[in-house]
N, C-alpha and C positions, 0 to 999 in steps of 0.2 A: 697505779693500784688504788682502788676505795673498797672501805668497809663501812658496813651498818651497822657494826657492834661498838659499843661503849667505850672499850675499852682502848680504840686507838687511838683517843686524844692523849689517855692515858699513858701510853707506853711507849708516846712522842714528847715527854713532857724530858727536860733538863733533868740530869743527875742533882742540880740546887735544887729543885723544886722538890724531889724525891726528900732528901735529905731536909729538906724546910718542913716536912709533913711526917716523919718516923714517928714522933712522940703518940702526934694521933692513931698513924698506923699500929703503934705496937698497941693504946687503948685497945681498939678496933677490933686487933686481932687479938686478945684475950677474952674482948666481951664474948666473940664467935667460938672459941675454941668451950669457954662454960656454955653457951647453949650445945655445943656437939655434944657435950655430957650428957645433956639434961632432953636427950631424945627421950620422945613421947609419941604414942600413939591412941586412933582413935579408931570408930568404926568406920567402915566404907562399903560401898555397895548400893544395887538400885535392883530394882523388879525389873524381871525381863520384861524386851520392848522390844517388837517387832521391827527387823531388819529393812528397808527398800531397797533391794537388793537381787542378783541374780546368781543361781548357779551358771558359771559359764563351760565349767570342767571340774571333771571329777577323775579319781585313778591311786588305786595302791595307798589307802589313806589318806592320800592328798586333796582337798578343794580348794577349785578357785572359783571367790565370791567377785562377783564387778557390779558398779552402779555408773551411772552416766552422772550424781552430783556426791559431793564427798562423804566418804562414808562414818558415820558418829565410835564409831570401831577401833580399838588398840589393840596393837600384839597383847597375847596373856586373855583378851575379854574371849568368855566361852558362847558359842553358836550351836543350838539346837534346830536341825535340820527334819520339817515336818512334812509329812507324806498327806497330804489330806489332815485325819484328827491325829493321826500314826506318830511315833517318834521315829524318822528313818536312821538317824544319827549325831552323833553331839561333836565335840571338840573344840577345840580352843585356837586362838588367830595367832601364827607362827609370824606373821609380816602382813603390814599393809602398804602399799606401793603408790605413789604418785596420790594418796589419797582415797582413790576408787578400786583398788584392788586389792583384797585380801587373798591369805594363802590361810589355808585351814588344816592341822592335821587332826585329824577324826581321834576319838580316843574308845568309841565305841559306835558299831553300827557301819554298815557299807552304804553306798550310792552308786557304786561301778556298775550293778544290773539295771539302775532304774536309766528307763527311755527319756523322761521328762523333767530333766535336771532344772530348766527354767520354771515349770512351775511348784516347785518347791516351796514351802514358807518357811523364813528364816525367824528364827529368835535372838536375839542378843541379849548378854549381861556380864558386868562388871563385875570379875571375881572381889569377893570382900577381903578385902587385905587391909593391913594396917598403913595410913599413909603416913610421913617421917614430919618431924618439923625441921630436921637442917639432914640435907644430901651433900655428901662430901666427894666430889667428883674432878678425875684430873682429865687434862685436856692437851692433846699434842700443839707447844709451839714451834716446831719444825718444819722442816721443808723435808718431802718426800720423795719418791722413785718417780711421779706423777707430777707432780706440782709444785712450784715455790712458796713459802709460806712466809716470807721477810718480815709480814707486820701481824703477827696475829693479832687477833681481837675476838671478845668472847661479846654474846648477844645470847636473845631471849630464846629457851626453847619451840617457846607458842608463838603462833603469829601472831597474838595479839598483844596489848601492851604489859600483858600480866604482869615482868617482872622488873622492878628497879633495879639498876646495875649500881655498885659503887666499889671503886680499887681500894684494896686492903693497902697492897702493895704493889710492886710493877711485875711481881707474879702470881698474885691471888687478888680474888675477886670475889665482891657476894652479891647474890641476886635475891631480892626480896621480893615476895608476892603480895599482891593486891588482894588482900582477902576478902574484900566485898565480891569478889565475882566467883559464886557458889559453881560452876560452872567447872572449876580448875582445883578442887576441893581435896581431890584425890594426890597433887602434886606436893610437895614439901613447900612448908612456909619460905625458907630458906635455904639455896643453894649455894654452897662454899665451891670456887673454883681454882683451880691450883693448876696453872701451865709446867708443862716439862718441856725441857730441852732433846734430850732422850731418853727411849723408850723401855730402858732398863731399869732407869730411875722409878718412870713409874710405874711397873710392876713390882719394883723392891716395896714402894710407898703402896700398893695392895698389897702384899704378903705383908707388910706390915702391920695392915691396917690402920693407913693412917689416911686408906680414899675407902669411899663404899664400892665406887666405881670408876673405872677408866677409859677412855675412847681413844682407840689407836688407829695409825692410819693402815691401809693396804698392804698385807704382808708383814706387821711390821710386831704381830706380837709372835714372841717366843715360840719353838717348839714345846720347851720345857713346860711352857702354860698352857697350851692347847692340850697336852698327851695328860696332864698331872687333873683327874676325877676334879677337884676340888673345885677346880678354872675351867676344867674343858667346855661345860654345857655354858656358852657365852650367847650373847645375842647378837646381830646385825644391823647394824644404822647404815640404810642405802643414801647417799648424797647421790640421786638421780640426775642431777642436772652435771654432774662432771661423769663426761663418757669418754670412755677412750676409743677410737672407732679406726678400723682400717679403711679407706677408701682405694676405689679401684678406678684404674686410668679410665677414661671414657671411650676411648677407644679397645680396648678388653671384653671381648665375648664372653658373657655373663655363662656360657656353657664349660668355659674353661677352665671356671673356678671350682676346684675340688676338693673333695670332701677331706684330704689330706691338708689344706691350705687354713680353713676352718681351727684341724686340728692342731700346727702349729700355733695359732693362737690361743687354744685350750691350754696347750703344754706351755703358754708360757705364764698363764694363770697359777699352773699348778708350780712352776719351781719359782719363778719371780714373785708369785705373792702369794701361795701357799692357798689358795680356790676362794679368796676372798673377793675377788670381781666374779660379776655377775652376767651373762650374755644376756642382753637388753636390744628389746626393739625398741626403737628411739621413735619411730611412727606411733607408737599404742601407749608409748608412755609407761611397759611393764617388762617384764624377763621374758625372753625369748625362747621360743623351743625349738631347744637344740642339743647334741649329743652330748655324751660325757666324754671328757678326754683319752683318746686311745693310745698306749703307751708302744703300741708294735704298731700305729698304723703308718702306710708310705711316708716318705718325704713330701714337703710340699713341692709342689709344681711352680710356685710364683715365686719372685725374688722380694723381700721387706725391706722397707725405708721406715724407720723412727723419724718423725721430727724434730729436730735437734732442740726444738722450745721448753720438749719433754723433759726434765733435769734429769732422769735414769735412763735416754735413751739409747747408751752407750750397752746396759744390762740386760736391756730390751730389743735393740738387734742382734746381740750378743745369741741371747737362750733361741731368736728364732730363725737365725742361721745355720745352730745346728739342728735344725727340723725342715733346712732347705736341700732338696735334692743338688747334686752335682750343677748339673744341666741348670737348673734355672740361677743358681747364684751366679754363673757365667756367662748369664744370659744380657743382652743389652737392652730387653724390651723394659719398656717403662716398670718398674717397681708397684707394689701395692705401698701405699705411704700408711702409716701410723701414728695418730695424728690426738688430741686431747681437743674435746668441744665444750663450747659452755652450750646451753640449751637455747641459746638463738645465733648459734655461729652457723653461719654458710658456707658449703664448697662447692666449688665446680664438679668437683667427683663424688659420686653416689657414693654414702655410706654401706658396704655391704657387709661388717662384722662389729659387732660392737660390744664393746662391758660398759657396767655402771658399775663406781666404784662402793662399794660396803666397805665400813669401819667396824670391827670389832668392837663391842660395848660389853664389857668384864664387870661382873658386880658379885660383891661378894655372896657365897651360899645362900645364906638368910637373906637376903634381898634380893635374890633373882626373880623369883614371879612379879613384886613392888617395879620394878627395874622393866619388866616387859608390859607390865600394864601401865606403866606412861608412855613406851614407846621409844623404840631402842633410836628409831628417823629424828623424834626428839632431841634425843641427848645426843647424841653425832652433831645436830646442827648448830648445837652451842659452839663448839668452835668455828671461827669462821678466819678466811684470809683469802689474799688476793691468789687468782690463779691464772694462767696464762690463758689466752685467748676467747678472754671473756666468761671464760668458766665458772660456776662457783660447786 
């Protein structure tokens, strides 16, 4: 296993050493706890700035925006979509994906009649919100239905070096920004990090109000939270580089595979982890398009193999056995396997189904649009840990 976050020297360090360090720890963690008092806000925002950028699709209030280099763009920042001098349409960025791909939901205006989506001109801008000087944010130490999580470690949201790590304790952490770089202006001076063990915990520690925000893994927040107004409108932090992908034997007539077989692994997005994975082309780097899960549609036609590397794959052949017809669970032709990739893993067998796994990122009311305009990929990527097969 390796990490690039901070905090694993940390949380390899002797129970002596822990204890050789409390005194300053408990300093530390009062100094933090009177600035969480002592939240302040300032202004923010920029004049709109022309997008480089393309409509590639449009439909049903949905756009997707693509550029061939990354795009300067956060969920939450609004997009005015112009026809010649014309306003065609406005809205705001729901997700941006691998960098170059945003999803737009319109909040006024259509684009579904116009013929010439590419030559559009876009606009961008940064809604003006108030940015925080300390973000109190908790983060899963766990091991998941996906993946094992044995050494967690917490790292910078930004790829770059903006923020200083340093352990409170060997469950919290604060990350300090670099505030010479005007660039990152809009993010919190200071982020308080608080690992949980489980994830009930830290939804108790949001109803409480003792996080702004929480990053859960796959499946793994509450009904209670999702159905209750207060939580439901959450955001998505996609970790695109961990896919979960079925591969199909290489000897498997690509005409075989049916629409039923697909649906099986829809249905198991939907009871194993509650529609929080995502069907991703793994080629393009973005969501794939593909149906919605059908609750009456046939059995599958193929027989599933979990890879046993998977630590739920028990739950995971489990839900997609019963969406396997009679005839093929009895079958002895090779299996479709199910398998967890990092983004430079290779197999002999074509990837023909794939999710990318999304994190829930829950922040309280009053900090939800703040929360989506730093970018929900952001805050998901602060946690980090080892994951099987090269994954991250």
């Amino acid at each position: 296993m390796r990490s690039n976050g901070f905090a694993h020297n940390v949380l390899g360090q002797s129970g002596g050493r822990v204890m050789a360090d409390t005194g300053r720890a408990v300093i530390r963690a009062s100094a933090f706890a009177i600035l969480v008092l002592l939240l302040r806000a300032v202004s923010a925002g920029a004049e709109p700035t022309e997008l480089q950028a393309r409509v590639v699709w449009a439909a049903a209030g949905r756009v997707y925006v693509a550029s061939s280099s990354p795009l300067s763009i956060v969920e939450g920042d609004l997009l005015t979509f112009y026809d010649g001098k014309k306003v065609a349409a406005q809205g705001a960025v729901s997700s941006v994906l691998d960098g170059t791909l945003a999803v737009v939901r319109l909040k006024s205006g259509s684009l579904d009649a116009n013929k010439k989506l590419d030559r559009l001109r876009l606009m961008a801008e940064h809604p003006k919100l108030r940015p925080l000087d300390v973000l109190r944010i908790g983060i899963p130490s766990r091991s998941n239905l996906l993946f094992a999580c044995a050494t967690p470690s917490v790292r910078s949201p930004l790829p770059r070096a903006v923020f200083r790590g340093e352990a409170i304790s060997v469950r919290s952490f604060v990350l300090s920004r670099d505030k010479s770089d005007g660039a990152t202006a809009q993010w919190p001076d200071t982020i308080l990090v608080r690992l949980f063990d489980e994830e009930t915990d830290e939804e108790i520690a949001l109803e409480r109000g003792e996080l702004d925000a929480g990053v859960f893994w796959p499946g793994e927040l509450s009904s209670r939270m999702r159905d209750d107004p207060k939580w439901h409108d959450f955001s998505y932090g996609t970790r695109s580089r961990v896919v979960l992908a079925a591969l199909v034997p290489q000897d498997t007539p690509q005409a075989s595979i049916a629409a039923a077989d697909s649906n099986a692994l829809l249905a198991v997005n939907d009871s194993v982890f509650r529609g929080d994975l995502v069907p991703w082309d793994v080629a393009a780097g973005r969501p794939a398009a593909t149906g919605a899960f059908e609750p009456d549609s046939p059995k599958a036609s193929h027989r599933f193999e979990v890879d046993r590397s998977v630590p739920g794959w028990q739950n995971l052949e489990r839900a997609l056995r019963s969406g396997t017809s009679a005839a093929a669970a009895s079958s002895d032709a090779p299996p479709i396997r199910v398998v967890l990739m990092g983004s430079q893993t290779q197999t002999p067998e074509p990837a023909w189904f794939s999710f990318a796994a999304r994190c829930p990122v829950v922040g309280s009311p009053g900090l939800r649009d703040y929360l989506k305009s730093l970018g929900p990929d952001a805050l998901a990527s602060i946690v980090d840990c080892a994951i099987a097969r090269g994954g991250r």
